[in-house]
C-alpha positions in Angstrom: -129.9 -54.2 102.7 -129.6 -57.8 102.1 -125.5 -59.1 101.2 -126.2 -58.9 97.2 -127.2 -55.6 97.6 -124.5 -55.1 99.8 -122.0 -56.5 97.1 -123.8 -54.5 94.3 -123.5 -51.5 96.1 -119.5 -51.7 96.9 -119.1 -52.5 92.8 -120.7 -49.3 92.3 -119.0 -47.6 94.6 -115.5 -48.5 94.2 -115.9 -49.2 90.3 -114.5 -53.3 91.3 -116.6 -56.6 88.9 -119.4 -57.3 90.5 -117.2 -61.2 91.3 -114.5 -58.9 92.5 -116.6 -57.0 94.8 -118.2 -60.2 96.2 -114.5 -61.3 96.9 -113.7 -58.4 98.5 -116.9 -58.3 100.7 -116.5 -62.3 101.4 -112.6 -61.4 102.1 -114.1 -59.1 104.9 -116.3 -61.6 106.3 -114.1 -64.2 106.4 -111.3 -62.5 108.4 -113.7 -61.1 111.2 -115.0 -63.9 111.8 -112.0 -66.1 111.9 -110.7 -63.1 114.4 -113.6 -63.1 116.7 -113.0 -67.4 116.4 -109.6 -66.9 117.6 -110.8 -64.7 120.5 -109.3 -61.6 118.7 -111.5 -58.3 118.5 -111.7 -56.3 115.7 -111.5 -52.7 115.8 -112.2 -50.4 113.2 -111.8 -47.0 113.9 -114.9 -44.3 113.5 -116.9 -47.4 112.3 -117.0 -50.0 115.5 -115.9 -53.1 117.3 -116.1 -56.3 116.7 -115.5 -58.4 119.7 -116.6 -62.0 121.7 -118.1 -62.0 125.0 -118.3 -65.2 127.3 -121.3 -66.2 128.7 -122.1 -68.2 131.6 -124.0 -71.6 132.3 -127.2 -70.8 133.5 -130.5 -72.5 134.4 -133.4 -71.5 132.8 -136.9 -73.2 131.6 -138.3 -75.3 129.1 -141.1 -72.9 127.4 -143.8 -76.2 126.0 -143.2 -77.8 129.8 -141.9 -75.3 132.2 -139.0 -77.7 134.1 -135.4 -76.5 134.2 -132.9 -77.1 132.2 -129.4 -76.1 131.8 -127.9 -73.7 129.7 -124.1 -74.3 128.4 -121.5 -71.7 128.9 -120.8 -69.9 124.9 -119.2 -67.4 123.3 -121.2 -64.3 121.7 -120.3 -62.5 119.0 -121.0 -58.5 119.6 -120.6 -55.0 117.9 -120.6 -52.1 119.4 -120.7 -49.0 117.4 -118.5 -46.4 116.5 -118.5 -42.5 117.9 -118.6 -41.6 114.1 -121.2 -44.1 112.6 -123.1 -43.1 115.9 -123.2 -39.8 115.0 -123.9 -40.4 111.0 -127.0 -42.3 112.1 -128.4 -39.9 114.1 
């Protein structure tokens, strides 16, 4: 499911416009992500968590010619599932 379908499927669902049902579904975007930017986490309860995760500088390789190279330090998004969605996929 691609995010049109996504937006189609939540104006069926909850009987919104199609323009109101991408506002909503932007609206949701937009305010986990500008959580997770200010290093919040966000939980939603029986669906999952939404949260950052630091990682360190590291060393690693150039693939094409094999020397080193350094890795910055970054910031990860992550999600980690729900008990209930869990157990609804299963």
């Amino acid at each position: 499911m691609n995010k049109q379908e996504l937006i189609s499927a939540v104006a069926e669902t909850s009987g919104l416009s199609r323009s109101d049902a991408s506002k909503a579904v932007e609206s949701v975007f937009d305010t986990i992500t500008g959580a997770l930017k200010k290093g919040d986490e966000v939980r939603l309860v029986g669906f999952g968590t939404f949260a950052c995760s630091q990682r360190k500088a590291s060393t690693g390789r150039n693939p094409r010619t094999g020397e080193p190279m350094q890795i910055k330090a970054s910031k990860q998004p992550k999600f980690k599932a729900g008990k209930s969605l869990k157990d609804t996929v299963q």
